[in-house]
mmCIF file of the N, C-alpha and C atoms, coordinates in Angstrom:
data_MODEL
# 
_entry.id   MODEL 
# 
loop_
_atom_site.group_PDB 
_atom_site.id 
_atom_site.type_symbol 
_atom_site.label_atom_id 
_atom_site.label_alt_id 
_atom_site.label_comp_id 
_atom_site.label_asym_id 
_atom_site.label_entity_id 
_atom_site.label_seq_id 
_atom_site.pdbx_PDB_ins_code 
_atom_site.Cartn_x 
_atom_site.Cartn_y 
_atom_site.Cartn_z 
_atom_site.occupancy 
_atom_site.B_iso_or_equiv 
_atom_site.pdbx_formal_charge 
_atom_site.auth_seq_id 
_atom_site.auth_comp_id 
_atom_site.auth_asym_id 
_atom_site.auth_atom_id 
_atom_site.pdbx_PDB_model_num 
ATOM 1   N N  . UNK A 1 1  ? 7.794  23.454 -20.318 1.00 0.00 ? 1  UNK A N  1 
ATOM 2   C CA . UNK A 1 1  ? 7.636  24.864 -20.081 1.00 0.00 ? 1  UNK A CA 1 
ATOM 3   C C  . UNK A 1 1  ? 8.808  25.340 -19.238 1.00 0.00 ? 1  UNK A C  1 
ATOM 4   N N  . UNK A 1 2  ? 9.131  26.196 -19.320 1.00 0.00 ? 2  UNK A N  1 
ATOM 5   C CA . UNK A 1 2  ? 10.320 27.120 -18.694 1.00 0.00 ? 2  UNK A CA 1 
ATOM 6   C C  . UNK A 1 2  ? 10.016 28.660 -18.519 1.00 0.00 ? 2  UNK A C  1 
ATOM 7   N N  . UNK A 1 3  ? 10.526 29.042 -17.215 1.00 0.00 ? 3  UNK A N  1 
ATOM 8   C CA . UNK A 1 3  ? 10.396 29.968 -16.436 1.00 0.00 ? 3  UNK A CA 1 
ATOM 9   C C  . UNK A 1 3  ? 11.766 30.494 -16.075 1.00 0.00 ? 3  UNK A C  1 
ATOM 10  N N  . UNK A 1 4  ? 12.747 31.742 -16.041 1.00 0.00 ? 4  UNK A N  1 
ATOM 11  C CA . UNK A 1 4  ? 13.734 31.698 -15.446 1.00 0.00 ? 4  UNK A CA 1 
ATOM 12  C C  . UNK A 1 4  ? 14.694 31.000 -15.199 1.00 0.00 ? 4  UNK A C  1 
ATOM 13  N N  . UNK A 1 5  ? 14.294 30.104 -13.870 1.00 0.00 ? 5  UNK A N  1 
ATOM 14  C CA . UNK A 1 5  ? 15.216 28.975 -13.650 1.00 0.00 ? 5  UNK A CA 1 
ATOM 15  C C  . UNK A 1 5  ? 14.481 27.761 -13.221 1.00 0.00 ? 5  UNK A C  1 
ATOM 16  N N  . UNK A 1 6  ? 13.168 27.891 -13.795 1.00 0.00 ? 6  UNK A N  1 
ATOM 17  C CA . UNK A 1 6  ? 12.085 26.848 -12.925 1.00 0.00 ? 6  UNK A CA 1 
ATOM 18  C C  . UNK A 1 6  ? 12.068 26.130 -14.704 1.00 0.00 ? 6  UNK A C  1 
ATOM 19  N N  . UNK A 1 7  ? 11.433 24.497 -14.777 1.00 0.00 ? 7  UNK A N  1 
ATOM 20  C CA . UNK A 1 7  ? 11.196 24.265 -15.701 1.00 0.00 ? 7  UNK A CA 1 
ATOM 21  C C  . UNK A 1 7  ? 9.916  23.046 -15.236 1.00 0.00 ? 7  UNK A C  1 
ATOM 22  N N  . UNK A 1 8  ? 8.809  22.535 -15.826 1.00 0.00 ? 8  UNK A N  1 
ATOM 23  C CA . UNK A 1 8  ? 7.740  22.089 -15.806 1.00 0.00 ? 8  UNK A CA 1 
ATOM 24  C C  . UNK A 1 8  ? 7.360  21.482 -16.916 1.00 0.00 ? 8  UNK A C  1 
ATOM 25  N N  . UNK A 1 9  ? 7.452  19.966 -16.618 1.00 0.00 ? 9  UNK A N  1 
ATOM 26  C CA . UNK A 1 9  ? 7.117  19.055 -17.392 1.00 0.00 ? 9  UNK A CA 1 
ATOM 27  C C  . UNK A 1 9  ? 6.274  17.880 -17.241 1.00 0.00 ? 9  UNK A C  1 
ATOM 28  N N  . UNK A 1 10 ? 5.489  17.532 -17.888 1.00 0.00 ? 10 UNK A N  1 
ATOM 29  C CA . UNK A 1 10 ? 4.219  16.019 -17.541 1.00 0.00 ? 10 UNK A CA 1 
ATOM 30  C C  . UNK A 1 10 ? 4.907  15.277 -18.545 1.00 0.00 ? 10 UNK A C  1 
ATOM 31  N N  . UNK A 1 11 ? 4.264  14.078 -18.047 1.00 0.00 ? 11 UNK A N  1 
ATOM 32  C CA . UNK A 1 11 ? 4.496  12.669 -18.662 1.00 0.00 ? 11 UNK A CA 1 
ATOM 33  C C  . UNK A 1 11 ? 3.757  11.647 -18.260 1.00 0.00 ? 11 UNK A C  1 
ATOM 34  N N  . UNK A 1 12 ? 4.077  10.670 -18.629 1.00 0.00 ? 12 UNK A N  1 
ATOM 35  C CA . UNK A 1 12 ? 3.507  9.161  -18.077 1.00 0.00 ? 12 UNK A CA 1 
ATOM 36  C C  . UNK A 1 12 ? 4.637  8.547  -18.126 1.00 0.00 ? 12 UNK A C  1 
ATOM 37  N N  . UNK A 1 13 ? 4.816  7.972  -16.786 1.00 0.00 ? 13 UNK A N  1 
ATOM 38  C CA . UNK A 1 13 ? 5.563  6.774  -17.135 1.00 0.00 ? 13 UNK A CA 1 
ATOM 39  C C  . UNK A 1 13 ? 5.135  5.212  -17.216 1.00 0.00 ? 13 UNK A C  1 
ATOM 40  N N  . UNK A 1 14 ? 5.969  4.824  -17.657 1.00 0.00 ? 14 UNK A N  1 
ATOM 41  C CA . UNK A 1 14 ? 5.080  3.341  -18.218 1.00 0.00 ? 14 UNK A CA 1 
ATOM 42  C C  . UNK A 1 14 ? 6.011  2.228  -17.375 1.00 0.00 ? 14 UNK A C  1 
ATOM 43  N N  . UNK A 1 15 ? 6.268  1.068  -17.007 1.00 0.00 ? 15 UNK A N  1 
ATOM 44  C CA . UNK A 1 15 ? 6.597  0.374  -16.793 1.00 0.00 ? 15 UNK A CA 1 
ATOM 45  C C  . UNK A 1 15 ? 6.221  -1.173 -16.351 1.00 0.00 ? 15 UNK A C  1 
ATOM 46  N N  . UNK A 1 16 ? 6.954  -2.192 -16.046 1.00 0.00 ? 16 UNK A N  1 
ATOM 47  C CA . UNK A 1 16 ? 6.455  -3.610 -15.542 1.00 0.00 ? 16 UNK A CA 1 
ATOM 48  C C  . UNK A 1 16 ? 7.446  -3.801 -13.642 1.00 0.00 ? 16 UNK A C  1 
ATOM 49  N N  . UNK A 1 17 ? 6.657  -4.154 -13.229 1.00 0.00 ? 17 UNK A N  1 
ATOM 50  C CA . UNK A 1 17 ? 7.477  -4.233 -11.809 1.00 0.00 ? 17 UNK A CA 1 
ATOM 51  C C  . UNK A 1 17 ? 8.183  -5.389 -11.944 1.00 0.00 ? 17 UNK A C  1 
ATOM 52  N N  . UNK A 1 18 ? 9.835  -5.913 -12.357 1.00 0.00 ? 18 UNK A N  1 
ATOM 53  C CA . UNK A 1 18 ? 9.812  -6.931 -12.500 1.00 0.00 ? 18 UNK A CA 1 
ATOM 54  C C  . UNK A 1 18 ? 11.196 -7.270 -11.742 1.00 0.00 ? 18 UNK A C  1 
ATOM 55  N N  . UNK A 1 19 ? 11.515 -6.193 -10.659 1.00 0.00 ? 19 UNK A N  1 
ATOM 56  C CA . UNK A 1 19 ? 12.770 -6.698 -10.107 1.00 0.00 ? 19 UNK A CA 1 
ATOM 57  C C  . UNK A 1 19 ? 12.214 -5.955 -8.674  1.00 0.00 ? 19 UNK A C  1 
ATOM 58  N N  . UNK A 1 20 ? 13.037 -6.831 -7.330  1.00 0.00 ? 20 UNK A N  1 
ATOM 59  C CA . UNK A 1 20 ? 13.051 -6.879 -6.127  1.00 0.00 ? 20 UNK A CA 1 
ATOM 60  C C  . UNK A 1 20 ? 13.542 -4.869 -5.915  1.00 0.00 ? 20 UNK A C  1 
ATOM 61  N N  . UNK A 1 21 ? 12.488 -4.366 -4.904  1.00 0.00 ? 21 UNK A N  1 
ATOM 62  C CA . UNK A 1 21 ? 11.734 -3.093 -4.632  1.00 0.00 ? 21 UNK A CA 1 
ATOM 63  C C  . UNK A 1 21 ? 12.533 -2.651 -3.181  1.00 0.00 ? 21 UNK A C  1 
ATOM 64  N N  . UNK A 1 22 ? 13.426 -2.187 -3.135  1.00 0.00 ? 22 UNK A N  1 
ATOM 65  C CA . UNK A 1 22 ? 13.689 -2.040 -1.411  1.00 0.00 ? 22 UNK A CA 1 
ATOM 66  C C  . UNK A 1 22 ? 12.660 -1.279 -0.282  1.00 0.00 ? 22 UNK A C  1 
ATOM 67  N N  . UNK A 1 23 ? 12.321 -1.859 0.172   1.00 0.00 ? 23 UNK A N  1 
ATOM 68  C CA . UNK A 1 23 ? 10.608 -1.605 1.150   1.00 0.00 ? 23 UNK A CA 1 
ATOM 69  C C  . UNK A 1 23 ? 11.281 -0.101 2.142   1.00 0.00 ? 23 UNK A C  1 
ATOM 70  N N  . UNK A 1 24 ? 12.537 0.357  2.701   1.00 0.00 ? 24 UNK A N  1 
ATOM 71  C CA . UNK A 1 24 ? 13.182 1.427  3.311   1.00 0.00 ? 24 UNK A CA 1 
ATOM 72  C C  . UNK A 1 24 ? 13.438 0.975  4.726   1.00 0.00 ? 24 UNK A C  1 
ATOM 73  N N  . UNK A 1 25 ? 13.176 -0.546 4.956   1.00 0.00 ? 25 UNK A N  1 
ATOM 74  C CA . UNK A 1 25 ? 13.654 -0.854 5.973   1.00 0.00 ? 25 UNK A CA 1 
ATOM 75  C C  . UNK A 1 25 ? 14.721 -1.942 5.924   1.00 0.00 ? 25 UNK A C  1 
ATOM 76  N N  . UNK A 1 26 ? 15.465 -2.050 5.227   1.00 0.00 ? 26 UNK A N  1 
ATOM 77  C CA . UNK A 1 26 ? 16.499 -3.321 5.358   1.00 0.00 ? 26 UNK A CA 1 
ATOM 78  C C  . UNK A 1 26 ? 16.097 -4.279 4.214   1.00 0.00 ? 26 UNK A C  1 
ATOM 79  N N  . UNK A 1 27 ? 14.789 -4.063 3.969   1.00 0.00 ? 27 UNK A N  1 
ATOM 80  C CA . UNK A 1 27 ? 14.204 -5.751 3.085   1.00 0.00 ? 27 UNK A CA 1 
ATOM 81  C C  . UNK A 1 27 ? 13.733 -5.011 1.475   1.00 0.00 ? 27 UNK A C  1 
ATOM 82  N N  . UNK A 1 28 ? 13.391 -6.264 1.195   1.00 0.00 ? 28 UNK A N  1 
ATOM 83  C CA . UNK A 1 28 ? 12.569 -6.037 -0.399  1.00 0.00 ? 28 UNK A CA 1 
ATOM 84  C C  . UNK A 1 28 ? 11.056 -6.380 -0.307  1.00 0.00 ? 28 UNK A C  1 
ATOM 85  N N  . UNK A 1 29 ? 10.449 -5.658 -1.058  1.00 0.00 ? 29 UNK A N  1 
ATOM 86  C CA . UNK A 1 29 ? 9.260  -6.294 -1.853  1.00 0.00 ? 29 UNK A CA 1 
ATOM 87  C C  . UNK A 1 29 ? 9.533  -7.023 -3.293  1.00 0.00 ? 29 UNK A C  1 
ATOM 88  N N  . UNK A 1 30 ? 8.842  -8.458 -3.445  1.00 0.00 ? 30 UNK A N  1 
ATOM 89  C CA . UNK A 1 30 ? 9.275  -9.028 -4.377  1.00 0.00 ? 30 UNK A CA 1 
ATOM 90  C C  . UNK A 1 30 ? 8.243  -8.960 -5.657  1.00 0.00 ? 30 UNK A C  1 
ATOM 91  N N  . UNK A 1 31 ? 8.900  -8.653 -6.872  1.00 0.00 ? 31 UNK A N  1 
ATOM 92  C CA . UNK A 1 31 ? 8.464  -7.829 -7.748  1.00 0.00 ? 31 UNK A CA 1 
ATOM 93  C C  . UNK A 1 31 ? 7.281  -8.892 -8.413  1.00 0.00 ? 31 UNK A C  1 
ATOM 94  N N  . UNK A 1 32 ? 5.950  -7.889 -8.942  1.00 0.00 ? 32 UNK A N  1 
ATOM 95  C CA . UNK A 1 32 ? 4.596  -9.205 -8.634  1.00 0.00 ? 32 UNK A CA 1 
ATOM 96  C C  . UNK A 1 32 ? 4.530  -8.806 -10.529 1.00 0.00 ? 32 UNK A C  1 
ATOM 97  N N  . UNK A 1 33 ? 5.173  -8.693 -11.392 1.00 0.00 ? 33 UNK A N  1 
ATOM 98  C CA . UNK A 1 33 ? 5.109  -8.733 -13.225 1.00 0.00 ? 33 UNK A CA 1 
ATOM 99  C C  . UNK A 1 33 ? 4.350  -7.558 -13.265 1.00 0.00 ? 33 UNK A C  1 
ATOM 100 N N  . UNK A 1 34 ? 3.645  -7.300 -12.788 1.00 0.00 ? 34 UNK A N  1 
ATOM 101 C CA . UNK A 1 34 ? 1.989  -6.167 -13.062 1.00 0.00 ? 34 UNK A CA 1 
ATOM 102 C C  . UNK A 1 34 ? 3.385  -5.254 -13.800 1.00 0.00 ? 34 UNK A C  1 
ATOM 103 N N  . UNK A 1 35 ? 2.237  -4.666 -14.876 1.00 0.00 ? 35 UNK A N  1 
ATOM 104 C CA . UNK A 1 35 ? 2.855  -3.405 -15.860 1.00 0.00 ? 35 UNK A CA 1 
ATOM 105 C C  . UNK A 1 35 ? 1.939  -2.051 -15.165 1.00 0.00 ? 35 UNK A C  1 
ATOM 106 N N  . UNK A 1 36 ? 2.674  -0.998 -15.305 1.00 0.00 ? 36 UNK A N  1 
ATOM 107 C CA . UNK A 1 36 ? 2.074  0.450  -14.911 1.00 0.00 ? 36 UNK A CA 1 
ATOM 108 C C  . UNK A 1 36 ? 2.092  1.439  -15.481 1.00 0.00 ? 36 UNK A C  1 
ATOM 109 N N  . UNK A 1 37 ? 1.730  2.267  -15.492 1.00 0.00 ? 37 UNK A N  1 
ATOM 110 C CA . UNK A 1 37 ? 1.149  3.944  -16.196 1.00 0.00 ? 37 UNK A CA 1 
ATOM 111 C C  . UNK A 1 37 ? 0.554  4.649  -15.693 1.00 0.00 ? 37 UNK A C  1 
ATOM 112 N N  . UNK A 1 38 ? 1.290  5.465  -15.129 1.00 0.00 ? 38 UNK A N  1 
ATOM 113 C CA . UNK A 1 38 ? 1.346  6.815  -14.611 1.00 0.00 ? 38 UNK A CA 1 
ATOM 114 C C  . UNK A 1 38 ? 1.444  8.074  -14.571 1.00 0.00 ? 38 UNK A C  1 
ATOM 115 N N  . UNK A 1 39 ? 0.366  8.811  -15.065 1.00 0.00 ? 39 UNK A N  1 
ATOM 116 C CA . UNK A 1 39 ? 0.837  10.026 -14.973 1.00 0.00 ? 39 UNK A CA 1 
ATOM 117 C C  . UNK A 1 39 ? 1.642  10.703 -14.188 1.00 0.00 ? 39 UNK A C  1 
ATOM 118 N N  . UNK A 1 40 ? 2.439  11.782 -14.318 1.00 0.00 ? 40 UNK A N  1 
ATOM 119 C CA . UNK A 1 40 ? 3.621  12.393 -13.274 1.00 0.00 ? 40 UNK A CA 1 
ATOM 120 C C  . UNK A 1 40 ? 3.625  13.926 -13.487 1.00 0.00 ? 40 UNK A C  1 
ATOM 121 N N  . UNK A 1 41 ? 4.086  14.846 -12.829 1.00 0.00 ? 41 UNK A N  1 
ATOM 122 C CA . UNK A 1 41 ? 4.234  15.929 -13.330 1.00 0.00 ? 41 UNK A CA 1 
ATOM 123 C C  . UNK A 1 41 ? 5.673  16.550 -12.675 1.00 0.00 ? 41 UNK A C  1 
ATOM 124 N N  . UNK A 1 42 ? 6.924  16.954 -12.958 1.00 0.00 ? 42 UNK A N  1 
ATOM 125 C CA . UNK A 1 42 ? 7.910  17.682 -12.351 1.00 0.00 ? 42 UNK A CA 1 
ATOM 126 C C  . UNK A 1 42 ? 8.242  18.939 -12.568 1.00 0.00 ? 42 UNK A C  1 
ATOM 127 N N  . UNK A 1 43 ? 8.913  19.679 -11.488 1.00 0.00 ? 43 UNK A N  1 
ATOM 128 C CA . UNK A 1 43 ? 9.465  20.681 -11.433 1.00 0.00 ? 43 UNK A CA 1 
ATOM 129 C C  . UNK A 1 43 ? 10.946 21.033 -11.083 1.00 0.00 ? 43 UNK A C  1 
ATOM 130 N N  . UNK A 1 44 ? 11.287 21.631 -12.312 1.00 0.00 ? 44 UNK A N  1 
ATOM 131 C CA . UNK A 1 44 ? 12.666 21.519 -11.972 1.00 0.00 ? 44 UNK A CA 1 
ATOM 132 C C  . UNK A 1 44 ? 13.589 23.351 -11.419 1.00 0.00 ? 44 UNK A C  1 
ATOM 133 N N  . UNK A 1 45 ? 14.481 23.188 -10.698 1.00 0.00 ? 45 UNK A N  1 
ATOM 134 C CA . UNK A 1 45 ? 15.130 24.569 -9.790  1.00 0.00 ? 45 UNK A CA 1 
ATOM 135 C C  . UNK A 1 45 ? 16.269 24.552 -10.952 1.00 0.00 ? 45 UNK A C  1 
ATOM 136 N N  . UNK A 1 46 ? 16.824 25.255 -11.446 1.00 0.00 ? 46 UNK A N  1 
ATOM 137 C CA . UNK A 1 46 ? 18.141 25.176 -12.108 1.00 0.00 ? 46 UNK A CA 1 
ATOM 138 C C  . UNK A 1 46 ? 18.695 26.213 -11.826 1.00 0.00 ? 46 UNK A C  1 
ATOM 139 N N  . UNK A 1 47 ? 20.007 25.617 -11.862 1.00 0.00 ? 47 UNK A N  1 
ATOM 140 C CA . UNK A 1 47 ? 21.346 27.195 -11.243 1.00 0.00 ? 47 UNK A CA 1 
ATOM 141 C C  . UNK A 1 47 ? 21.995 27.651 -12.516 1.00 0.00 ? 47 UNK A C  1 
ATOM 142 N N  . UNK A 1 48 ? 23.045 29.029 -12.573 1.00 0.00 ? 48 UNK A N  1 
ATOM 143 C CA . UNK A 1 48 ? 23.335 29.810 -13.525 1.00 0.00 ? 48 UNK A CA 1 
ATOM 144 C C  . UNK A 1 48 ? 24.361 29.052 -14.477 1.00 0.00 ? 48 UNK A C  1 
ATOM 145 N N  . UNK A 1 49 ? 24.764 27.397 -13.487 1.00 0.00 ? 49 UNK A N  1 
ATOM 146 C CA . UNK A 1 49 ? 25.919 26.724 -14.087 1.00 0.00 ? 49 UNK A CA 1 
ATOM 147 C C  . UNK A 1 49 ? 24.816 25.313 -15.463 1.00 0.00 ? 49 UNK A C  1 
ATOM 148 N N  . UNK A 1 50 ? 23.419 25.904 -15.360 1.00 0.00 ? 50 UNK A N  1 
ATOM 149 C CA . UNK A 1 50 ? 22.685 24.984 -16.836 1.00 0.00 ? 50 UNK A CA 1 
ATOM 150 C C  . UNK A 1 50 ? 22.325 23.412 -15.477 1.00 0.00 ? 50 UNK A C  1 
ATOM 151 N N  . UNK A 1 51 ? 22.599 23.275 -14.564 1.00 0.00 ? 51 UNK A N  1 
ATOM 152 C CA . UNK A 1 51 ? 22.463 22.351 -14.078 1.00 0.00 ? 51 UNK A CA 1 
ATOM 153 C C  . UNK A 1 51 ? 21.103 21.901 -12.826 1.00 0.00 ? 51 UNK A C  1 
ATOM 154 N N  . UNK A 1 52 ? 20.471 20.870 -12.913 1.00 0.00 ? 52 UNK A N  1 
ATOM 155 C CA . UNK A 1 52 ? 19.162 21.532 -11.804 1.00 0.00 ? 52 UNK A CA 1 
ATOM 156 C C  . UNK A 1 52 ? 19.611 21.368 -10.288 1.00 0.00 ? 52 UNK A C  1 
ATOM 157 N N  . UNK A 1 53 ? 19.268 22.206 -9.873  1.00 0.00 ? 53 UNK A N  1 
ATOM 158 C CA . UNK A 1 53 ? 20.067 22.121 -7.864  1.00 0.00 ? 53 UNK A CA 1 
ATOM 159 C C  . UNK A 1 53 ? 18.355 21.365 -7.446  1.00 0.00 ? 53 UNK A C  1 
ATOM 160 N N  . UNK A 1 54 ? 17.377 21.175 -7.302  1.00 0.00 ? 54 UNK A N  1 
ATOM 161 C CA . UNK A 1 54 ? 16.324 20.424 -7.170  1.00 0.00 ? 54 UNK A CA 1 
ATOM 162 C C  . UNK A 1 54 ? 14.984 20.165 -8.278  1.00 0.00 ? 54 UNK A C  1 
ATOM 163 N N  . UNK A 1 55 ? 14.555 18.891 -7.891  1.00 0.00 ? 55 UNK A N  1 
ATOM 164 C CA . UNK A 1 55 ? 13.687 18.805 -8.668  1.00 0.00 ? 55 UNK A CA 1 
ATOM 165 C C  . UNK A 1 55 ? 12.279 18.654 -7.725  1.00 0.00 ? 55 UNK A C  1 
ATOM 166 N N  . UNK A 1 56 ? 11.148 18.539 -8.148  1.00 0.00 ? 56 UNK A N  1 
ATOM 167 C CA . UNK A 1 56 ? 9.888  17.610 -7.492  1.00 0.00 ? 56 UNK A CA 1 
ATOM 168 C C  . UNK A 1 56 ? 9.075  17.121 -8.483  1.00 0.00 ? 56 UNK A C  1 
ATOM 169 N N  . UNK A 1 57 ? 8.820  15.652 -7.919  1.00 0.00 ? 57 UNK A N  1 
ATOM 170 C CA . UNK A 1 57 ? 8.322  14.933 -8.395  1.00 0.00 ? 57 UNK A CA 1 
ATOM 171 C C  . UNK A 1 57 ? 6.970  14.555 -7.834  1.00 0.00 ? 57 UNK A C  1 
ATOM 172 N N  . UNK A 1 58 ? 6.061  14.921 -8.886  1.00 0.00 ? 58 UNK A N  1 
ATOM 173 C CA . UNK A 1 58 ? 4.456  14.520 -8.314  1.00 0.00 ? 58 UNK A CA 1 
ATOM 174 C C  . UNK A 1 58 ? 3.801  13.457 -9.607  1.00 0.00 ? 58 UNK A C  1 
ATOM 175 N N  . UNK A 1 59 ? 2.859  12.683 -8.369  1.00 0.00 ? 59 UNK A N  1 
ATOM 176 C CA . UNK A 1 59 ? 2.613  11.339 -8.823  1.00 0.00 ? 59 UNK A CA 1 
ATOM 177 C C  . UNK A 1 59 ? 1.518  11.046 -8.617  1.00 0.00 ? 59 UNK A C  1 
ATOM 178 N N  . UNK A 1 60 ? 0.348  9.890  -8.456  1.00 0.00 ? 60 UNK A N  1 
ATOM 179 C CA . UNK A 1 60 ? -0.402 9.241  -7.223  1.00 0.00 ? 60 UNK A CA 1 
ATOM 180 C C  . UNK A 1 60 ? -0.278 7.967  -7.147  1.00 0.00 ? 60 UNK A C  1 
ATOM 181 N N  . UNK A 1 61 ? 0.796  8.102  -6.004  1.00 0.00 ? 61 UNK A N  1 
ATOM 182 C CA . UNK A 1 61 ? 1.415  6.948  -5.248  1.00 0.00 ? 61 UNK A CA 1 
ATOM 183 C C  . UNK A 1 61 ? 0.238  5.576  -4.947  1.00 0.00 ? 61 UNK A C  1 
ATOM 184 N N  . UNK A 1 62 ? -1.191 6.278  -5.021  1.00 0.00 ? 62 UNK A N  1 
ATOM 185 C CA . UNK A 1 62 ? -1.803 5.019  -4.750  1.00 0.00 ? 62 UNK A CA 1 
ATOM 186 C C  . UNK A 1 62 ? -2.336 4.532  -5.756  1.00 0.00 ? 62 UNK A C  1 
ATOM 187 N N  . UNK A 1 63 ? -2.248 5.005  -6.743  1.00 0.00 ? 63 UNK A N  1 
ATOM 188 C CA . UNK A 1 63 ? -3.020 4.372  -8.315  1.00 0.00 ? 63 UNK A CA 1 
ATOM 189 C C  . UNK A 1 63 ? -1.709 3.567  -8.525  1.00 0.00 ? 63 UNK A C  1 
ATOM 190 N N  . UNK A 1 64 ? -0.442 3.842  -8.249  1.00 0.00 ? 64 UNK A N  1 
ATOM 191 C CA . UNK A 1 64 ? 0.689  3.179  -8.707  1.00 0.00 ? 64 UNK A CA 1 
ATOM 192 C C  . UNK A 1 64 ? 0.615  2.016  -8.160  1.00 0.00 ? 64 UNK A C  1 
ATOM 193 N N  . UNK A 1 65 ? 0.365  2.520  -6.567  1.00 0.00 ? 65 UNK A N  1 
ATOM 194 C CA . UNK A 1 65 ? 0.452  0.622  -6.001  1.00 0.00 ? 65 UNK A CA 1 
ATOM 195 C C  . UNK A 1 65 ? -0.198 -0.382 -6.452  1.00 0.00 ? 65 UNK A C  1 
ATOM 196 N N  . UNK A 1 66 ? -1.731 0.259  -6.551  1.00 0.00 ? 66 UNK A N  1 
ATOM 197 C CA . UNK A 1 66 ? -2.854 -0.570 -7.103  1.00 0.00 ? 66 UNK A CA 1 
ATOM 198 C C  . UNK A 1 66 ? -2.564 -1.048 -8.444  1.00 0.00 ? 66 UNK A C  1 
ATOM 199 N N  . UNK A 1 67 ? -1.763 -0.639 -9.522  1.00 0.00 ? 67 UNK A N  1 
ATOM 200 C CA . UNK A 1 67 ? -1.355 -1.113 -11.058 1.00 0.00 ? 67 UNK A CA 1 
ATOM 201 C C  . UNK A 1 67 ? -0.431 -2.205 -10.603 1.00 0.00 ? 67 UNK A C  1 
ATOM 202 N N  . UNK A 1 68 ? 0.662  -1.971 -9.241  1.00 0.00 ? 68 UNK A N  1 
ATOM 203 C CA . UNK A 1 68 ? 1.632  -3.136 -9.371  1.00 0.00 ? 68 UNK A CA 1 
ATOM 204 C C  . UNK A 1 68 ? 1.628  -3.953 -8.358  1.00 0.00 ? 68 UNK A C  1 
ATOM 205 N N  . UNK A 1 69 ? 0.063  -4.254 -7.939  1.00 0.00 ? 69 UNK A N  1 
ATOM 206 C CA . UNK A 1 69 ? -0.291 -5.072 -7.341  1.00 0.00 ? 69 UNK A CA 1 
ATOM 207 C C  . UNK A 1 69 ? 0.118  -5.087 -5.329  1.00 0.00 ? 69 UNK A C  1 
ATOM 208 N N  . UNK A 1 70 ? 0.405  -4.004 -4.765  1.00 0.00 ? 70 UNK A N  1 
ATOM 209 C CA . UNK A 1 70 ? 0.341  -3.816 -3.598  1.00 0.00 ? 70 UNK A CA 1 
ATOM 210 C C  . UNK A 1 70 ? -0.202 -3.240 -2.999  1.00 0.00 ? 70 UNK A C  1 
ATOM 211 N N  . UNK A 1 71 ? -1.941 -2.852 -3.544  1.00 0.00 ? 71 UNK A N  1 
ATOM 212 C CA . UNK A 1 71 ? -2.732 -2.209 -2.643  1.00 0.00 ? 71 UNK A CA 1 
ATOM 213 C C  . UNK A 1 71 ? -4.034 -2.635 -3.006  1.00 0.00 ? 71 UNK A C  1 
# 
């Protein structure tokens, strides 16, 4: 869907956790195989040059953990 300069899109993403995760402190989480699927929904800002100046990305971060085995 598109608005002006706003654009709005869902999906799922699908994936397998199968490579080392950087945790945001210096280290990794080491990747546990689990496969995932996720619904998502974004929003995108776009400028007059066709290009997006921000996006947001919505998720639920805790159904994700729980599919790839860290919660």
């Amino acid at each position: 869907m598109a608005k002006d300069e706003l654009t709005a899109v869902t999906g799922v993403a699908h994936g397998t956790f199968s490579r080392p995760m950087p945790d945001g402190k210096g280290g990794f989480i080491q990747p546990t195989g689990k496969k995932f699927s996720i619904n998502f929904a974004t929003v995108g800002i776009w400028n007059r040059q066709g290009t997006m100046d921000e996006e947001f990305l919505f998720y639920d971060q805790l159904t994700w953990n729980r599919q790839i085995g860290l919660a």
